[in-house]
VOVONU-462266 format. One line per 5 residues: their letters; for each residue x, y, z of N, C-alpha, C, O. Coordinates in Angstrom, 3 decimals, always signed. Each point is the difference from the previous one (the first is absolute). Layout:
<recs>
A = X,Y,Z,X,Y,Z,X,Y,Z,X,Y,Z ~ ...
</recs>
This chain:
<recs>
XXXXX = +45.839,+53.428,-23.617,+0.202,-1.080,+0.957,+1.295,-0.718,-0.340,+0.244,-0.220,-1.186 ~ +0.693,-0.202,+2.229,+1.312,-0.596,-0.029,-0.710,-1.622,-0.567,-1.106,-0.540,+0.022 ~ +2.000,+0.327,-0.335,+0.131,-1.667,-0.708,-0.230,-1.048,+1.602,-0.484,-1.131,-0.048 ~ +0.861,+1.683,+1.130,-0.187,-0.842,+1.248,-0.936,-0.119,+0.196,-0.381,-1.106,+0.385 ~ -0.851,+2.556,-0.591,-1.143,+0.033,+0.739,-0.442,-0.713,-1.130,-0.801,-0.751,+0.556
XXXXX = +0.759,+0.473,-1.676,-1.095,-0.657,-1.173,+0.265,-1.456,+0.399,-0.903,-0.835,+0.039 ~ +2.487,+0.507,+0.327,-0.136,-1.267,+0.341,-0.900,-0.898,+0.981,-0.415,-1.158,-0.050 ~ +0.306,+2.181,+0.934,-0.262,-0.060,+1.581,-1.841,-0.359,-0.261,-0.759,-0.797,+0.552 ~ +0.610,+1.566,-1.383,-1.414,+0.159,-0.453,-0.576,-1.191,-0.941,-1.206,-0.216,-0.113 ~ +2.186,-0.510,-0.530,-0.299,-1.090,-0.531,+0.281,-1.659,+0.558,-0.426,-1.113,-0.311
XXXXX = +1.427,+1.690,+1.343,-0.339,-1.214,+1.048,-1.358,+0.008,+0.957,-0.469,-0.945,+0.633 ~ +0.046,+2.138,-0.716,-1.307,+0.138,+0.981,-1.149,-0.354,-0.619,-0.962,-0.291,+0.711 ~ +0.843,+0.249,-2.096,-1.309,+0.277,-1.162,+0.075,-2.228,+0.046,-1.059,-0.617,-0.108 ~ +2.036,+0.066,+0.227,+1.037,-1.415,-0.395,-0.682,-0.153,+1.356,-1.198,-0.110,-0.263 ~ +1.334,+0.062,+1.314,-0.334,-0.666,+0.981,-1.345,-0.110,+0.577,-0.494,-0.913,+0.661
XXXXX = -0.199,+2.502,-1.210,-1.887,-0.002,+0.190,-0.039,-1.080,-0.706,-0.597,-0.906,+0.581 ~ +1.083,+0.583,-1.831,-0.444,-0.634,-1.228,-0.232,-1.708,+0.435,-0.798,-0.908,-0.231 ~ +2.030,+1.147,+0.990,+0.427,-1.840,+0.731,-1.608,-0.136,+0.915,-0.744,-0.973,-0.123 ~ +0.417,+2.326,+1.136,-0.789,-0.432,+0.901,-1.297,-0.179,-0.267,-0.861,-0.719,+0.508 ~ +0.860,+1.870,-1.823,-1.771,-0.994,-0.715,-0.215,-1.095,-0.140,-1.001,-0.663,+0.275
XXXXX = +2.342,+0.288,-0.907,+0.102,-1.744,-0.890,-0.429,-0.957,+1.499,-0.947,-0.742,+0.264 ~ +1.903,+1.097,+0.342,-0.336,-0.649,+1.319,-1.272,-0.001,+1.030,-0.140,-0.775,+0.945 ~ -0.562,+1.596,-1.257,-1.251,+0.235,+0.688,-1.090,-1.021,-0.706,-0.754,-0.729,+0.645 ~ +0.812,+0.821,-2.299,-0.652,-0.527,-0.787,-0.037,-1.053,+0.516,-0.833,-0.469,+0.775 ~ +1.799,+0.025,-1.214,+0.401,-1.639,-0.035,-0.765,-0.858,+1.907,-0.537,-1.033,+0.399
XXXXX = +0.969,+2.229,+0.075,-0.267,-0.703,+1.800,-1.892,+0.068,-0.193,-0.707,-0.900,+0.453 ~ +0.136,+2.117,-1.189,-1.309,+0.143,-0.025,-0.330,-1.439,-0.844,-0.765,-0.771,+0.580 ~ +1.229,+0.397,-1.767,-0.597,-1.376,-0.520,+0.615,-1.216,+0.744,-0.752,-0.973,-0.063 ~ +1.797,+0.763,+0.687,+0.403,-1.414,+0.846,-1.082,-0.010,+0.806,-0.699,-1.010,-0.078 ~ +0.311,+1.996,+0.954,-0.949,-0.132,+1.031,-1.878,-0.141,-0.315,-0.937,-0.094,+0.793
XXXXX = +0.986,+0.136,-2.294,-1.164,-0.420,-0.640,-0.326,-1.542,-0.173,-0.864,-0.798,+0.366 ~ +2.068,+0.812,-1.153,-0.047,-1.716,-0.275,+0.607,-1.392,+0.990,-0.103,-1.211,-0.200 ~ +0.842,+2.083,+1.458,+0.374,-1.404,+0.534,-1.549,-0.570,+0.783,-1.143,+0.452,-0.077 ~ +1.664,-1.531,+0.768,-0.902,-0.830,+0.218,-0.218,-0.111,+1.494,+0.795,-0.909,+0.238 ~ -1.232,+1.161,+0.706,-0.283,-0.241,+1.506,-0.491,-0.690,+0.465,-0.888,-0.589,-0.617
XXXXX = +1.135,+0.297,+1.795,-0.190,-1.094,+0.961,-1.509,-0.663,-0.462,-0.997,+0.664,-0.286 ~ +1.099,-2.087,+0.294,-1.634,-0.641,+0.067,-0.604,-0.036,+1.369,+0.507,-0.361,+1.062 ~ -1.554,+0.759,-1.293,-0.842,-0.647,+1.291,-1.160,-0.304,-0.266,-0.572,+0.399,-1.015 ~ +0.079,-1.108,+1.837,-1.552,-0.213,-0.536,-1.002,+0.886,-0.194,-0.476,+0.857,+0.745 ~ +0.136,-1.300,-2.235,-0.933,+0.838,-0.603,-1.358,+0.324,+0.613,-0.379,+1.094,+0.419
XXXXX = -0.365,-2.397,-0.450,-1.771,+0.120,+0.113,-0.159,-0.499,+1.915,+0.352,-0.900,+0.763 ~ -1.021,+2.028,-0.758,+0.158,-0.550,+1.738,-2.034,-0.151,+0.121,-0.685,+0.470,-0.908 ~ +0.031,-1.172,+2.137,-1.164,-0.777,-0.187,-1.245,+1.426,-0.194,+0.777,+0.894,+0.336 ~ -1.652,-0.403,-0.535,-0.714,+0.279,-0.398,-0.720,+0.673,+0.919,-0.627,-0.855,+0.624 ~ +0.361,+2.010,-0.171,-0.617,+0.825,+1.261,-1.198,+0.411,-0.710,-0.181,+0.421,-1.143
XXXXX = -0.989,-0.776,+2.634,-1.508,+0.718,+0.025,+0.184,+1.006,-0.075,+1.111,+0.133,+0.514 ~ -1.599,+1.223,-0.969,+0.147,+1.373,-0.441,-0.863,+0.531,+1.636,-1.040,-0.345,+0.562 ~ +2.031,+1.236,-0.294,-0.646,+0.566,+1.763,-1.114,+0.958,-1.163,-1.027,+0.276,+0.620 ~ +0.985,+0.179,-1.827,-0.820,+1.329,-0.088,-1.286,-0.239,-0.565,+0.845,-0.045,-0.894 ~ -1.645,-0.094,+0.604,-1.544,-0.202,-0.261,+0.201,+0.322,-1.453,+0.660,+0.940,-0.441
XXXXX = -1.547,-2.162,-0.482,+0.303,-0.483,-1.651,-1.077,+1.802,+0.076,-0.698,+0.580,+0.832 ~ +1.193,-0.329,-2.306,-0.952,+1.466,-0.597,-1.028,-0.652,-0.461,-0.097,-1.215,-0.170 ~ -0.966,+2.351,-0.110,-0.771,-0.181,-0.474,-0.688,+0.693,-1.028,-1.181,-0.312,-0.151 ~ +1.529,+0.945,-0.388,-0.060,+0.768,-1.080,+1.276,-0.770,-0.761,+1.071,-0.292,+0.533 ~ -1.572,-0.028,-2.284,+1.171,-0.496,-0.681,+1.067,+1.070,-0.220,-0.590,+1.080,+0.001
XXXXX = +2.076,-0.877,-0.214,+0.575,+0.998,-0.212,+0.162,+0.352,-1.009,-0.037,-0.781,-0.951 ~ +0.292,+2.180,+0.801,-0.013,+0.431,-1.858,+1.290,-0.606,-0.647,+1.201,-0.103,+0.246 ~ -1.812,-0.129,-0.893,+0.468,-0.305,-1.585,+0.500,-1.216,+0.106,+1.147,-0.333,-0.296 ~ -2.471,-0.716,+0.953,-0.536,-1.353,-0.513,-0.172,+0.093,-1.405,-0.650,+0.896,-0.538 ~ +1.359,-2.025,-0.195,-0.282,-0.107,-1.822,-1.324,-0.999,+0.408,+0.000,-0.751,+0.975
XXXXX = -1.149,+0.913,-1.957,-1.013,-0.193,-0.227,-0.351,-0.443,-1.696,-1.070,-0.177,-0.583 ~ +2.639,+0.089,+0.083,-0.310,+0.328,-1.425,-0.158,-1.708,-0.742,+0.755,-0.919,+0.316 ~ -1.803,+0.798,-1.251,-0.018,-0.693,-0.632,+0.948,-0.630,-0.751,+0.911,+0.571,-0.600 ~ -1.191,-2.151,+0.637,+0.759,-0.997,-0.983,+0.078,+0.586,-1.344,-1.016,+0.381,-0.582 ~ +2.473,-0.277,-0.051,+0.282,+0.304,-1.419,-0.470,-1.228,-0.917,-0.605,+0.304,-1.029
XXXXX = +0.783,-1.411,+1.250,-0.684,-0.682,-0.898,-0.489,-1.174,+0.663,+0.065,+0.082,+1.227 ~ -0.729,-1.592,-1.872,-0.693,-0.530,+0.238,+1.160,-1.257,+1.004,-0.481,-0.618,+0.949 ~ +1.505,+0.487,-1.236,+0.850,-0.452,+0.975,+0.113,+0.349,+1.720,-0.025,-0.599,+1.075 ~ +0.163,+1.960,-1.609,+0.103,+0.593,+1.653,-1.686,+0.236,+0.034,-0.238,+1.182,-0.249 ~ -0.341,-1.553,+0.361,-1.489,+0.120,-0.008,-0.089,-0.971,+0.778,+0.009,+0.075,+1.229
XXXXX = -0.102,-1.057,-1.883,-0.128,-2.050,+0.634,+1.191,-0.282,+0.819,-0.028,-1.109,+0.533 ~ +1.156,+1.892,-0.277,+0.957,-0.200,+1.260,-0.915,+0.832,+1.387,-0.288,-0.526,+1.076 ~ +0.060,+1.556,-1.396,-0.525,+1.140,+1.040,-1.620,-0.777,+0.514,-0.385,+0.067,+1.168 ~ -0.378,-0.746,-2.224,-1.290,-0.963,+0.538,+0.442,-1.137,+0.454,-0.912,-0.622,+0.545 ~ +2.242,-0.105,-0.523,+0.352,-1.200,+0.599,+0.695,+0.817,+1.685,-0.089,-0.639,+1.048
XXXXX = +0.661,+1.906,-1.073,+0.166,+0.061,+1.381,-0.583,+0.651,+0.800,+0.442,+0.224,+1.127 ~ -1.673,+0.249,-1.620,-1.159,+0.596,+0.804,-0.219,-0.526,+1.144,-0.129,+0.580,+1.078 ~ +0.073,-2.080,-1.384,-0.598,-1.103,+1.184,+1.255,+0.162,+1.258,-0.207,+0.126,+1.207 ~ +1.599,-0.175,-1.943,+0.749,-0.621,+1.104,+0.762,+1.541,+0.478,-0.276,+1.108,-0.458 ~ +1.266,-1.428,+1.478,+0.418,+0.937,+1.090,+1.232,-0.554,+0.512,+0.176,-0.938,+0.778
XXXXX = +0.863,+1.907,-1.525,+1.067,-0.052,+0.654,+0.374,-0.387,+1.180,-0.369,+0.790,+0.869 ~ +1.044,-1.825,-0.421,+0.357,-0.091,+1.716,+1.321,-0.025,+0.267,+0.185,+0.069,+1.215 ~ +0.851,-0.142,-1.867,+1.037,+0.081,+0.074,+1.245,+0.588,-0.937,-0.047,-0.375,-1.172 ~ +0.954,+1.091,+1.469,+1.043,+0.751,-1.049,+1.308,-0.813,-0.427,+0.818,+0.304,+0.869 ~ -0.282,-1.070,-1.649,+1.302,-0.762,+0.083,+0.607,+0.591,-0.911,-0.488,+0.361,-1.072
XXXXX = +2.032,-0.168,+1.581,+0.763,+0.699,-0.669,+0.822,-0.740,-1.296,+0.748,-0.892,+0.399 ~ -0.744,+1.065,-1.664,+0.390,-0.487,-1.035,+1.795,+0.449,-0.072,+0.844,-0.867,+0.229 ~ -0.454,+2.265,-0.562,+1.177,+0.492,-0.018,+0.161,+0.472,+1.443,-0.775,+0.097,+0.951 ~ +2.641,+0.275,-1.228,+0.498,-0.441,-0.686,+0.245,-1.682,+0.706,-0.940,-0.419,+0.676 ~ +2.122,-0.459,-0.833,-0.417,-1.482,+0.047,+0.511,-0.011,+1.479,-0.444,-0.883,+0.735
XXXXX = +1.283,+1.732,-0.267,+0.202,-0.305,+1.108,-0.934,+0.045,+1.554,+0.323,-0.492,+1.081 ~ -1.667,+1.330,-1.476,-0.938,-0.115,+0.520,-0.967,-1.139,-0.689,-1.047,-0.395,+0.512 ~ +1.413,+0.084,-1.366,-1.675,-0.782,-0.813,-0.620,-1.088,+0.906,+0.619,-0.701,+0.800 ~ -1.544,+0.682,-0.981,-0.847,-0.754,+0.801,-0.770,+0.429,+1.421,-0.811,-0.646,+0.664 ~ +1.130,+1.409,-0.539,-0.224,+0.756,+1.436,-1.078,+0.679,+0.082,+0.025,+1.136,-0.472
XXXXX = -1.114,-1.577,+1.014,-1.314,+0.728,+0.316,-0.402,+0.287,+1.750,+0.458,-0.438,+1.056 ~ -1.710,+1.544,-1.472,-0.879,+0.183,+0.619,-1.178,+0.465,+0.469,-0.465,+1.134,-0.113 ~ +0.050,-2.007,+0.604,-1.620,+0.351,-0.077,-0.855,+1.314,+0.022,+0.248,+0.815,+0.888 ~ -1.232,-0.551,-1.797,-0.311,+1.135,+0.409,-1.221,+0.484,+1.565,-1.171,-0.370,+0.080 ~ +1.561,+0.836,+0.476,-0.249,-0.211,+1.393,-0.052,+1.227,+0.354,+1.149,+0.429,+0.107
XXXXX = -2.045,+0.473,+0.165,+0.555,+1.333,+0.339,+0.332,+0.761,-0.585,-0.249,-0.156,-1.195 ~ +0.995,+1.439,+1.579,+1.243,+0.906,-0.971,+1.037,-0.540,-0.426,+0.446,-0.882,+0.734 ~ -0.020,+1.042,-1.449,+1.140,-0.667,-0.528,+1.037,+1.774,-0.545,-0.457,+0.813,-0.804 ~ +1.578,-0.696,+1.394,+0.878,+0.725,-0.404,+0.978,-0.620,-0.271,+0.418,-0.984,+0.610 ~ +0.283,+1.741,-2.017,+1.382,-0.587,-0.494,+0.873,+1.030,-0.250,-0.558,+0.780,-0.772
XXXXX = +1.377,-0.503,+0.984,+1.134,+0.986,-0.242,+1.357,-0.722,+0.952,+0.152,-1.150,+0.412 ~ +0.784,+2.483,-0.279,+1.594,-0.563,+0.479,-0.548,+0.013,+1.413,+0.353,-0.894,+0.769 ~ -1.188,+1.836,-0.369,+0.003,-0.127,+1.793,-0.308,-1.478,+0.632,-0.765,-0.926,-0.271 ~ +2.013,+1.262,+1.503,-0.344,-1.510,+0.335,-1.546,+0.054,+0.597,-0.490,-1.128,-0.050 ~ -0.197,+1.873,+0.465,-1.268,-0.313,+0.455,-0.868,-0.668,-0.974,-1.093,-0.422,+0.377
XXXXX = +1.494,+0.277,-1.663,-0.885,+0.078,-0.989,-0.564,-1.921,+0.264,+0.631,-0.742,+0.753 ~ -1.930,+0.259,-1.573,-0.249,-1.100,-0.006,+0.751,-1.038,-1.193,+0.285,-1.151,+0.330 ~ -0.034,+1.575,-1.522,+1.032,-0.297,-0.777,+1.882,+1.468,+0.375,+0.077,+1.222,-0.127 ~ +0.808,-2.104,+0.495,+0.930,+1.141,-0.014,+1.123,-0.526,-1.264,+0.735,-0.987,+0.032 ~ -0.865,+1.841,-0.949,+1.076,+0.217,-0.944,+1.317,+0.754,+0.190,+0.138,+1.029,-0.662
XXXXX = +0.527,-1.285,+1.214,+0.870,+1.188,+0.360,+1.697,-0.195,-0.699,+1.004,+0.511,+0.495 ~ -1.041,-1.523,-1.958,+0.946,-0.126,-0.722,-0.056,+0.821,-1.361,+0.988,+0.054,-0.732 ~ -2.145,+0.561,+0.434,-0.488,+0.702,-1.496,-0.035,+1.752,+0.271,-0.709,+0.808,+0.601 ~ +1.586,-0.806,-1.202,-0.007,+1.673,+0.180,-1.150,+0.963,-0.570,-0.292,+1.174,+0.227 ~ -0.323,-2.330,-1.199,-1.097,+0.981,-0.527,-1.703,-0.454,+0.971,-1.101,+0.385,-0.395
XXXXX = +1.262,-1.020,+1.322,-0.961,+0.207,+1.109,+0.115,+0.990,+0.987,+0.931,+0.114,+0.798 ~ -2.046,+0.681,-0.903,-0.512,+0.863,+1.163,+0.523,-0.606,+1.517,+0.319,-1.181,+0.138 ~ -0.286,+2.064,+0.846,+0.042,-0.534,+1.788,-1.149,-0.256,+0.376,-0.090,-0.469,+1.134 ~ -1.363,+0.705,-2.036,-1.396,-0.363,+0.364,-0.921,+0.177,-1.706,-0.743,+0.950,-0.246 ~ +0.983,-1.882,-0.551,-0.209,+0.021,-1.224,-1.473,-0.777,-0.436,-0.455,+0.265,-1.112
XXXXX = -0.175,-1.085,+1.870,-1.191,+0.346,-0.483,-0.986,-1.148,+0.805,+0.646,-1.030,+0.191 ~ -1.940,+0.957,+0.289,-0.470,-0.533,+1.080,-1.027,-0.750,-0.979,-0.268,+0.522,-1.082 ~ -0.407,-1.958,+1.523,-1.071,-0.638,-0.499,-0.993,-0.182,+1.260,+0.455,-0.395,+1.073 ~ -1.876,+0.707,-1.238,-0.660,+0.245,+0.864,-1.138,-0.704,-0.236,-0.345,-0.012,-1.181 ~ -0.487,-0.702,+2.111,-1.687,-0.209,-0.788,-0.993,+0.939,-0.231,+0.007,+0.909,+0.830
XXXXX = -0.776,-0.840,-1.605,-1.079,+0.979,-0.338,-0.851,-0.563,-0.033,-0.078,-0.308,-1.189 ~ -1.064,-0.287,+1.889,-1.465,-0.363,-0.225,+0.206,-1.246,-0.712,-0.509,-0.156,-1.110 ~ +1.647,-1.295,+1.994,+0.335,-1.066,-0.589,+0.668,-0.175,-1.486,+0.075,-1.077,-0.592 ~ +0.406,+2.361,+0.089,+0.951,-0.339,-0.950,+1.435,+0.671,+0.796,+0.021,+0.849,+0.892 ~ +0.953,-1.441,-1.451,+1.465,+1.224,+0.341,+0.115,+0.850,-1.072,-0.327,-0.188,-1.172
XXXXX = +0.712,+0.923,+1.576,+0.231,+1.489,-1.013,+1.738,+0.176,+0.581,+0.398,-0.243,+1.139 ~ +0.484,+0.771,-2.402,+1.235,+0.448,+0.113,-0.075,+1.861,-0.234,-0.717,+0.845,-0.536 ~ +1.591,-0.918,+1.093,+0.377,+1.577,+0.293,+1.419,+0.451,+0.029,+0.824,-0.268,+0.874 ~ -0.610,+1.135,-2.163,+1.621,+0.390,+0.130,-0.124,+1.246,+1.329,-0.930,+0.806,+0.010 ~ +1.619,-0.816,+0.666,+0.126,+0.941,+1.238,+1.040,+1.679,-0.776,+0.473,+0.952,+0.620
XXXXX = -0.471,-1.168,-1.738,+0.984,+1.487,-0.354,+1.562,-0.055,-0.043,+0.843,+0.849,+0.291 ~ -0.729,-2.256,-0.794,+1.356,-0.731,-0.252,+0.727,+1.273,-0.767,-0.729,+0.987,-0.110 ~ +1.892,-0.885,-0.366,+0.474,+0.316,-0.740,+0.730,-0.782,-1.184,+0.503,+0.719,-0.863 ~ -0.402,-1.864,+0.739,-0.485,-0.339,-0.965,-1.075,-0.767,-0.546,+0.189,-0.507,-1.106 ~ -1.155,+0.350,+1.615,-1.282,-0.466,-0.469,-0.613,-1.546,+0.425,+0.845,-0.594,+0.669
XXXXX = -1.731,+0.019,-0.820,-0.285,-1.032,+0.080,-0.906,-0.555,-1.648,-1.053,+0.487,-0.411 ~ +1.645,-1.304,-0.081,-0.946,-0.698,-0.848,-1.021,-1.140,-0.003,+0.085,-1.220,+0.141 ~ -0.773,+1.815,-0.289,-1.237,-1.403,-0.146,-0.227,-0.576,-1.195,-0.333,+0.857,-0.819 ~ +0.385,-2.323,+0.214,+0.082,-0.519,-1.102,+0.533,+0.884,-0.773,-0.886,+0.484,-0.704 ~ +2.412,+0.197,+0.375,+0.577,+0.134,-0.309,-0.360,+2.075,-0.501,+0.650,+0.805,-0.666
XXXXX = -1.795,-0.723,+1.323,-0.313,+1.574,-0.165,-0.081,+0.823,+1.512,-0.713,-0.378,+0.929 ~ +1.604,+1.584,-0.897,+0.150,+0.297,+0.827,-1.240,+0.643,+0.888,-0.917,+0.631,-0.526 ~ +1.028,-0.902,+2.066,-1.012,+0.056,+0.814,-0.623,+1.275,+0.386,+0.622,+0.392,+0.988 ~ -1.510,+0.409,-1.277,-0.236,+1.249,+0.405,-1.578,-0.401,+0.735,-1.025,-0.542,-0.413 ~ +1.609,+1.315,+2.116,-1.366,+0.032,+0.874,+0.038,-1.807,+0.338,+1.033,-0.612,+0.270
XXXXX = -2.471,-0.028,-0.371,-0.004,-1.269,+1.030,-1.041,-1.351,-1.640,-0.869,+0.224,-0.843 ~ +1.505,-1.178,+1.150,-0.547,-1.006,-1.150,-0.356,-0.936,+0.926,+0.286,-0.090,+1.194 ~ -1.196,-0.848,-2.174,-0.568,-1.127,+0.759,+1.234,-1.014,-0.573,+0.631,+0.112,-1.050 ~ -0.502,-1.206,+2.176,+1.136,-0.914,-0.082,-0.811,-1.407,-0.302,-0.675,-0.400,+0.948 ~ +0.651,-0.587,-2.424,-0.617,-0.865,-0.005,+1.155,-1.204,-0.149,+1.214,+0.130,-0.157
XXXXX = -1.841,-1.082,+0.239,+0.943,-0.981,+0.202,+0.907,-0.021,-1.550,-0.631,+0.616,-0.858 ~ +1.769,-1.108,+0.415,+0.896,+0.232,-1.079,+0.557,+1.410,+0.118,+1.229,+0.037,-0.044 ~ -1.771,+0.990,+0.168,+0.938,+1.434,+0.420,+1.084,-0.022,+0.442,+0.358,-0.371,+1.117 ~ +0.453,+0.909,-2.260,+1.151,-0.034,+0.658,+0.060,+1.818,+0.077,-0.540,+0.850,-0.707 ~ +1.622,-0.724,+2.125,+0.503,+1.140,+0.115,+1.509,+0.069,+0.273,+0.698,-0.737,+0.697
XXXXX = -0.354,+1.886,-1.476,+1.822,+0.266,+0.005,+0.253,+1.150,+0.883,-0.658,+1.039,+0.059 ~ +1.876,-1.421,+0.732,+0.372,+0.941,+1.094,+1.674,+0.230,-0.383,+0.758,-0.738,+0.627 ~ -0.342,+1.366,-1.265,+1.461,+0.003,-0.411,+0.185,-1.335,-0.674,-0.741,-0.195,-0.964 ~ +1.589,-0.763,+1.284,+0.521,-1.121,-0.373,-0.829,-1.214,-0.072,+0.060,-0.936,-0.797 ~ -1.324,+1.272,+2.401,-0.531,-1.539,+0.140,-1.011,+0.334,-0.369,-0.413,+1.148,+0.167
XXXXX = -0.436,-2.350,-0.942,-0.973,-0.486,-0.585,-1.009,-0.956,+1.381,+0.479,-0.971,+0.586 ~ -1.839,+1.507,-0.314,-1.070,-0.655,+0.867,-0.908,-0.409,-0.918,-0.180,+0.803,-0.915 ~ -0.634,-2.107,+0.868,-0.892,-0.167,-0.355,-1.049,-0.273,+1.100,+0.380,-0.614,+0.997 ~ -1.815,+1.063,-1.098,-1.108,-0.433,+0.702,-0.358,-0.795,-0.383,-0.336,-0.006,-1.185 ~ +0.161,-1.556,+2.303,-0.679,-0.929,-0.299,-0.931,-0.318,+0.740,-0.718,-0.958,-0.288
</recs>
């Protein structure tokens, strides 16, 4: 090979090289900037579909580890969640709503909570529903998960008042 063509070949190997860098970089700007606000929590819709009736699998059922969470779990036997207020992050804080129905939260605007500033929320990330006068939460098959008191959500949990649940960034507590 002539000395032209090796050159020729190392301006070409030099400029893929530029367009990775550049792809990268456009793939993380478009992670972290920040988009438009709009309002988050919009009012609270009757569910058109009929509550289940069968509990869904993989309700935890599992016993208090010790005598603390024992006497928390017999103090909220009695009472019943009625409302969700959002703790994180601060620019939502304070912001509730009642539990009333279905409750969906993800980026879609249809949703009853819409998050649509957190990249690590689902477009339909996870619904709160009543079950036989308690609410029960349900991750819908997020990809990245939903936590309940700080352990991640698999299948449907009962929601008691102090529960908190994490959806990417924001923090809900049931009160």
């Amino acid at each position: 090979m002539t000395d032209q063509v090796l050159n020729l070949l190392k301006f070409v190997l030099l400029g893929l090289l530029y367009l990775f860098f550049a792809r990268v970089l456009w793939a993380v700007w478009s992670e972290v900037r920040t988009p438009t606000r709009r309002p988050m929590v919009g009012a609270p819709r009757v569910a058109q579909i009929g509550q289940p009736t069968m509990p869904p699998a993989g309700v935890a059922t599992a016993p208090p580890k010790d005598r603390r969470q024992a006497k928390h779990a017999k103090q909220q036997a009695g009472r019943r969640a009625s409302r969700l207020v959002i703790l994180e992050p601060k620019a939502r804080r304070g912001m509730s709503v009642a539990l009333v129905g279905d409750i969906t939260l993800g980026r879609e605007p249809g949703c009853t909570i819409t998050i649509d500033d957190d990249a690590y929320v689902s477009q339909l990330h996870l619904r709160i529903y009543d079950y036989e006068g308690q609410p029960m939460v349900e991750d819908l098959g997020s990809t990245n998960g939903t936590f309940h008191n700080g352990s991640k959500l698999v299948g449907a949990k009962l929601l008691h008042p102090g529960d908190r649940i994490q959806v990417g960034t924001t923090v809900i507590e049931a009160q």
